[in-house]
C-alpha positions in Angstrom: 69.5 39.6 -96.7 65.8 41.2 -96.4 62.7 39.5 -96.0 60.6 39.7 -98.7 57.5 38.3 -97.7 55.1 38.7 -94.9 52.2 36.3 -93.1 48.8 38.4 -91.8 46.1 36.5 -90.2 45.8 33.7 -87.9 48.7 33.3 -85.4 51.4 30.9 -86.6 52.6 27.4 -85.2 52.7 26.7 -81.7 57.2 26.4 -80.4 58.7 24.4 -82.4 59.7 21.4 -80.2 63.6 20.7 -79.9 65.1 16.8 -79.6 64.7 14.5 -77.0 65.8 15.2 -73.7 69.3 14.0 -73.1 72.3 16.0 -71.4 71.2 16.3 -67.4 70.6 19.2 -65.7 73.4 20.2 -62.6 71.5 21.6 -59.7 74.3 22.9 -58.0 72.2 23.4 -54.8 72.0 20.1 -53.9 72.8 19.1 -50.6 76.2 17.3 -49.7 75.5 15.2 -47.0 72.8 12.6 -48.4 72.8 9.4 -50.4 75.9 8.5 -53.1 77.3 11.8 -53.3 78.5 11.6 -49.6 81.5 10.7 -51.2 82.2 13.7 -54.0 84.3 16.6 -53.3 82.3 19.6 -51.6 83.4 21.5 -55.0 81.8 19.2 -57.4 78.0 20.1 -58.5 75.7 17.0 -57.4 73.8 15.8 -60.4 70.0 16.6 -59.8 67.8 14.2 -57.9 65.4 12.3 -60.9 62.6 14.3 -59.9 64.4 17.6 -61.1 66.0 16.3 -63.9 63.7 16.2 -66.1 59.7 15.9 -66.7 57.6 12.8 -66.0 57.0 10.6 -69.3 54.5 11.8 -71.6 54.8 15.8 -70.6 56.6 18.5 -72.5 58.2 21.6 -69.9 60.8 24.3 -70.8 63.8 23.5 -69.7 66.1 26.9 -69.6 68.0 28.1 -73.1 71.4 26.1 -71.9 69.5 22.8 -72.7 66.9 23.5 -74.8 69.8 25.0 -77.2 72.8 23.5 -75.9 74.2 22.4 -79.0 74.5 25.9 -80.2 76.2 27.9 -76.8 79.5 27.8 -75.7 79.1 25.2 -72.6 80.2 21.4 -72.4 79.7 17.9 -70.6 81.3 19.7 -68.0 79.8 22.6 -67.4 77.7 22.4 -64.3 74.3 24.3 -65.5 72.9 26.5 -63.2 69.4 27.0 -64.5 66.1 28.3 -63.3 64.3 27.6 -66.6 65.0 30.9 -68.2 63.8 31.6 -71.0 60.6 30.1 -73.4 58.8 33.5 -72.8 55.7 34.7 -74.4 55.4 36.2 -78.0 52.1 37.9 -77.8 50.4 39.4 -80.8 49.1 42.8 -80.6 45.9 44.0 -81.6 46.0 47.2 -81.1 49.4 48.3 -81.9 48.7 45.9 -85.6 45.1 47.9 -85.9 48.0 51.5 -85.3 50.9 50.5 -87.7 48.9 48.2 -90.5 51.7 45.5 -89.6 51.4 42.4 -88.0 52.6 43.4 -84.4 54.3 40.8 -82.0 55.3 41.3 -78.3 57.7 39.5 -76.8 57.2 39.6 -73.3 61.4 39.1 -71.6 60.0 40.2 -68.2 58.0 36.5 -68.0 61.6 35.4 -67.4 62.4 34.1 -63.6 63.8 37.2 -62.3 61.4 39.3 -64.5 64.0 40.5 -67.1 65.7 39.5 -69.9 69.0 39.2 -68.3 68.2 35.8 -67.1 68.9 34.7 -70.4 72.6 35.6 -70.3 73.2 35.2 -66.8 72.9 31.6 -66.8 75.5 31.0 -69.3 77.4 33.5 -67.5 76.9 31.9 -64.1 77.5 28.1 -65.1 81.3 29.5 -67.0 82.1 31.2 -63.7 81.2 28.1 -62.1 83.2 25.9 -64.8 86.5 28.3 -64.3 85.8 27.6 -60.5 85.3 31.6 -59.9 85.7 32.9 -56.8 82.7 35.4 -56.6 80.9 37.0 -59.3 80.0 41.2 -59.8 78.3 43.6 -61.9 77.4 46.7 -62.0 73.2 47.4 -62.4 70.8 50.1 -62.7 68.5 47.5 -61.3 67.8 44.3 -63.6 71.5 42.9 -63.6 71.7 42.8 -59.9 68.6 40.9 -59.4 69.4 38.5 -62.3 72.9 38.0 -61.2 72.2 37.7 -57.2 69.4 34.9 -58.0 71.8 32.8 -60.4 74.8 33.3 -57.8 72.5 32.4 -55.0 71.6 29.0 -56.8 75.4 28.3 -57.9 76.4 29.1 -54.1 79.1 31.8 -55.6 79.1 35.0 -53.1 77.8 38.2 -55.0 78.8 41.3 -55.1 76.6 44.6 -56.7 77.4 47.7 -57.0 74.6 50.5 -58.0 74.9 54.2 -58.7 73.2 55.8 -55.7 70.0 56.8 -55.1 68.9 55.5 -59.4 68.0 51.9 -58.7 64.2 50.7 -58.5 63.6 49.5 -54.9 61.6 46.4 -56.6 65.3 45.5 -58.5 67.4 46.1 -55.5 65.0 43.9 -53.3 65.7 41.5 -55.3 69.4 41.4 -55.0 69.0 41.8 -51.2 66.5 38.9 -50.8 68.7 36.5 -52.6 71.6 37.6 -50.0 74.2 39.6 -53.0 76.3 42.3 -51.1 74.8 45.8 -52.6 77.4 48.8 -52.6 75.7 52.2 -53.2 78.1 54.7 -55.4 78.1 58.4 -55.3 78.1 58.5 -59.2 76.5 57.0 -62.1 75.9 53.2 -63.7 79.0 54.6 -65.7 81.4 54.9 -62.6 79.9 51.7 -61.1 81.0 49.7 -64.4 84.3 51.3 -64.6 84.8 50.1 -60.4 83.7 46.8 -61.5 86.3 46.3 -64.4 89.0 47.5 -62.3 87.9 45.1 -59.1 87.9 42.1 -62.0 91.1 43.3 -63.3 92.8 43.3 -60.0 91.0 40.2 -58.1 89.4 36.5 -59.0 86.1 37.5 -59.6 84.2 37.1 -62.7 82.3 40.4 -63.9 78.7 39.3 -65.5 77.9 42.6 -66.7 77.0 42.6 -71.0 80.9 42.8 -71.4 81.1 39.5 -70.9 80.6 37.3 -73.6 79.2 34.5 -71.9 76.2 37.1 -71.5 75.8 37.8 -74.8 76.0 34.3 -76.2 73.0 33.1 -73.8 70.9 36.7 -74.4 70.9 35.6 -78.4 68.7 32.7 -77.9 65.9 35.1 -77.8 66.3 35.3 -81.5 66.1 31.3 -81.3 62.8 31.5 -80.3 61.2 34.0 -82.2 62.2 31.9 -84.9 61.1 29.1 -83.4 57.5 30.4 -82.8 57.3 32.6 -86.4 58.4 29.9 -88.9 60.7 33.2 -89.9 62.2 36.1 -88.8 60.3 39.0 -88.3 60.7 42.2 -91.3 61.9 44.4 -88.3 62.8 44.0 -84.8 62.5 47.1 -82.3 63.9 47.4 -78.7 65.5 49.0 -76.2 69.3 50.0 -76.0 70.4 50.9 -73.3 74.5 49.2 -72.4 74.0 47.8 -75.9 74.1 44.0 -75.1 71.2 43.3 -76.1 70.9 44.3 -79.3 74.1 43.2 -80.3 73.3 39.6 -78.5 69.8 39.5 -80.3 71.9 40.4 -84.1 73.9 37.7 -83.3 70.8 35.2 -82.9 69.2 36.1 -85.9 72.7 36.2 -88.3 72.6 32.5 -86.9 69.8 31.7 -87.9 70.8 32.5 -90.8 73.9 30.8 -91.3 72.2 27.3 -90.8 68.9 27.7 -93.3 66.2 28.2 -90.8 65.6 31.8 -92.0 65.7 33.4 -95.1 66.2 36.7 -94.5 67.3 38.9 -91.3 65.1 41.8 -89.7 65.7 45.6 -89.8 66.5 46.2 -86.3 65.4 49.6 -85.0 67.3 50.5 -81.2 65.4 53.2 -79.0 67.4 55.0 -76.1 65.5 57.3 -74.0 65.9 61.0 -75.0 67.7 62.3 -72.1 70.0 58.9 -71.9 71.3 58.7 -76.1 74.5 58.2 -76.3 74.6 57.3 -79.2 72.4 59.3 -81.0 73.9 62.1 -80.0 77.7 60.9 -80.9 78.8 61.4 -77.5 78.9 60.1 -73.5 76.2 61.6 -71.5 77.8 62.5 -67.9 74.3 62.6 -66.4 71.8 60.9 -68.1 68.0 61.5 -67.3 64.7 59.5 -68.1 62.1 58.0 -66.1 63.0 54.5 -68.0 66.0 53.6 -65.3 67.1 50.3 -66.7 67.8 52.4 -69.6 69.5 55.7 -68.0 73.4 55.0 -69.1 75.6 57.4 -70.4 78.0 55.6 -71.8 76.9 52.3 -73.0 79.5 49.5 -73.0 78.8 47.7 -76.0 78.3 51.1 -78.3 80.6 50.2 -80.8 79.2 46.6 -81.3 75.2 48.1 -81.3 76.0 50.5 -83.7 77.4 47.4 -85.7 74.3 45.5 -85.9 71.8 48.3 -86.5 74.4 49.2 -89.5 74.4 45.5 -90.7 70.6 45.5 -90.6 70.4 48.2 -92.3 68.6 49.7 -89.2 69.2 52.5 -87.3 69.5 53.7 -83.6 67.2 56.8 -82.0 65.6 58.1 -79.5 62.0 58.5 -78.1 60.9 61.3 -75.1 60.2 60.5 -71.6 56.3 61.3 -72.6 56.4 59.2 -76.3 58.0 56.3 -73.2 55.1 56.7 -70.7 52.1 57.0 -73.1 53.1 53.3 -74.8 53.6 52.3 -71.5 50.1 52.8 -70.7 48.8 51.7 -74.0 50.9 48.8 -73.5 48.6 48.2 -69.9 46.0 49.0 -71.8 46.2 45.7 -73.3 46.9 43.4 -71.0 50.8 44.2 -71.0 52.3 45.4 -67.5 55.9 46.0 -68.7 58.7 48.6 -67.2 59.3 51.9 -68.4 62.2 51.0 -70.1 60.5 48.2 -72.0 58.2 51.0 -73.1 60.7 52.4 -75.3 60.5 50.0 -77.8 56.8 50.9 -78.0 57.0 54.1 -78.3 59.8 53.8 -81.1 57.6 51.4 -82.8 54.7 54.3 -83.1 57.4 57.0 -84.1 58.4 54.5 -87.1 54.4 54.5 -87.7 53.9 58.3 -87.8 57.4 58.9 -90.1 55.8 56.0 -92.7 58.6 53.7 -92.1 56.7 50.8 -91.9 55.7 48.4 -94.6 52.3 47.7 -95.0 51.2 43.8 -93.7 54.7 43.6 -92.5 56.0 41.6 -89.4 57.1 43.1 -86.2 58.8 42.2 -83.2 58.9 44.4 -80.0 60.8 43.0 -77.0 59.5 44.2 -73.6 62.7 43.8 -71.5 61.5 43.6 -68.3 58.3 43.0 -65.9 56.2 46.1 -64.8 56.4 44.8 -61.1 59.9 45.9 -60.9 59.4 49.4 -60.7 55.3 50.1 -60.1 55.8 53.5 -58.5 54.6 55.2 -62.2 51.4 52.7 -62.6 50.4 53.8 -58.5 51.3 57.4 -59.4 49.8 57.6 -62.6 46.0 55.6 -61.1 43.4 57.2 -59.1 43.2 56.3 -55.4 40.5 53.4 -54.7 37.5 54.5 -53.9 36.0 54.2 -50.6 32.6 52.9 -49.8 30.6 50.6 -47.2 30.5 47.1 -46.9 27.3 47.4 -49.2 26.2 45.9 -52.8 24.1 48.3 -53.7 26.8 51.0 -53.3 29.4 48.7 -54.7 27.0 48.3 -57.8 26.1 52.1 -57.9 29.9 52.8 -58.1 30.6 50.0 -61.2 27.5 51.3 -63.2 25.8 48.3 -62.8 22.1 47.5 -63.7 19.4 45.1 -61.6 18.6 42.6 -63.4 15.2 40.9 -63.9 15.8 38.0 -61.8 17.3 40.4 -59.4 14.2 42.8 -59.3 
């Protein structure tokens, strides 16, 4: 299915709002030694005090993809929900990229999430399953947005963590994340490749439950993204553009909108278009990249691990998968700025592909676009500091501050 029509103009509909409030949220942080619960086994999640259970009459809050679309992921009355109200991000139009490509131009902004990536998404369906199975620790493998997503949701479950990174090719912004929330961070001589492949092996051989995009648990919350761009447009968008770098996501967002479709709330499904970074395609090139190279580092994997599946879904969408330079990735990074948009290089991507489909007349005319920025600028500024002019110095004086801004005196001020 195709969609065949297109809406220009003012923004549509404010978030659809789901049912009434009903199932309760777990907070499995609760202390044990208080009040009713003194008498639960330690290994039972306490059910949240009423004052994080929910909002106060008369007030409508977010509250995280398991329960705002818990009828439609794989979790039950039992499963304890570790939450940190992922999810209900911003889908920003855009001005200047609609004024560029003649479409209607949407941004949805994943790095608004708690631990500034779209992996939040996934990781709490991931983390309340573990939880459920009564896991004994929880892994993954990360060039940087994993770890910090994974440590944050194990920290609030109370599982131990465990990381592993390639050396030396993880954002210090990611990693302290993954510190600060107490995960134990291995460093490997070797790429995100050879991290994955020591992670499978460890869950292989050991009870630990590896959250890495392989899992499905991952990819069942990550499709809810889809939800809400439904949700917010009335419709699915006439093409979707992203990222790719393990795959998950673009495989876990295909799945959102073919369900969508299956139960009437869209009429049609988006083209979606998949950017890897030039120096890190895989798949465009037909082949595993032993050392893959770009400045966008969530995205630097050489071998993603849900290739197969990605190339699946841009197929079915009749959509395809390329990739855009290091230079096409750092100009729409700054354009992106430009607009009031700090995203991470790797977010970029989807911007520049989004031009590229501009310049080869790809686009329809009036059409509607969705571009998802995966992940908050603020997790890797070292470009934006590189990339600015030092701040100037000056004395503690207005008039030189003034002289410096190019401002006037004005009448009242003379």
């Amino acid at each position: 299915m195709r969609n065949t029509s297109s809406r220009r103009g003012a923004p549509p509909s404010p978030i659809r709002a789901h049912g009434p409030y009903t199932a309760p949220v777990t907070d499995i942080s609760a202390p044990s030694g208080t009040g009713a619960a003194d008498d639960e086994s330690p290994d039972v999640p306490h059910a949240a005090p009423p004052s994080a259970a929910g909002p106060a009459a008369g007030t409508r809050q977010w509250l995280g993809v398991i329960e705002e679309y818990r009828d439609r992921l794989p979790v039950g009355d039992s499963t304890p929900v570790v939450t940190l109200r992922e999810g209900g991000t911003p889908l920003v139009h855009s001005t200047r990229l609609s004024e560029r490509t003649g479409c209607e131009v949407w941004l949805k902004l994943e790095g608004s999430n708690p631990t500034g990536s779209f992996k939040d998404r996934g990781m709490t369906v991931a983390i309340s399953k573990a939880l459920e199975t009564r896991a004994e620790a929880v892994l993954c493998a990360s060039t940087g947005n994993t770890s910090a997503s994974a440590a944050a949701y194990a920290a609030k479950a109370g599982l131990t963590c465990g990381v592993v990174v390639p050396r030396g090719k993880i954002a210090l912004g990611k990693l302290a994340q993954a510190l600060v929330h107490g995960a134990t961070v291995l460093q490997i001589d070797g790429s995100f490749d050879a991290a994955l492949e020591v992670c499978q092996e460890l869950a292989r051989r050991y009870r630990v439950e590896l959250v890495n995009s392989t899992n499905p648990h991952r990819i069942e919350g990550q499709k809810t993204g889809a939800f809400e761009v439904v949700d917010f447009l009335g419709r699915a968008p006439d093409v979707h553009v992203m990222p790719v770098g393990n795959a998950g996501n673009i495989t876990a967002w295909w799945q959102g909108y073919r369900e969508e479709a299956e139960v009437g709330r869209v009429d049609g499904l988006p083209v979606l278009r998949g950017y890897q970074a030039a120096g890190a395609s895989p798949i465009v090139r037909g082949e595993r990249v032993m050392e893959p190279t770009t400045i966008a580092t969530a995205i630097r994997i050489g071998n993603p691990a849900s290739w197969s599946r990605a190339v699946a879904a841009a197929d079915e969408s009749q959509g395809s998968i390329r990739s855009v330079t290091d230079r096409a990735i750092l100009q729409a990074y700054r354009l992106l700025a430009g607009e009031g948009v700090f995203a991470e290089m790797a977010s970029a991507a989807s911007v520049a592909g989004l031009l590229d489909l501009a310049d080869r007349a790809e686009l329809s005319a009036g059409g509607t676009v969705v571009c998802v920025l995966t992940g908050n600028g603020l997790k890797d500024p070292d470009w934006a500091i590189a990339g600015a002019a030092p701040p100037r110095m000056l004395p503690p004086s207005v008039d030189a501050a003034a002289a410096h801004l190019g401002l006037e005196r004005t009448a009242f001020d003379q």
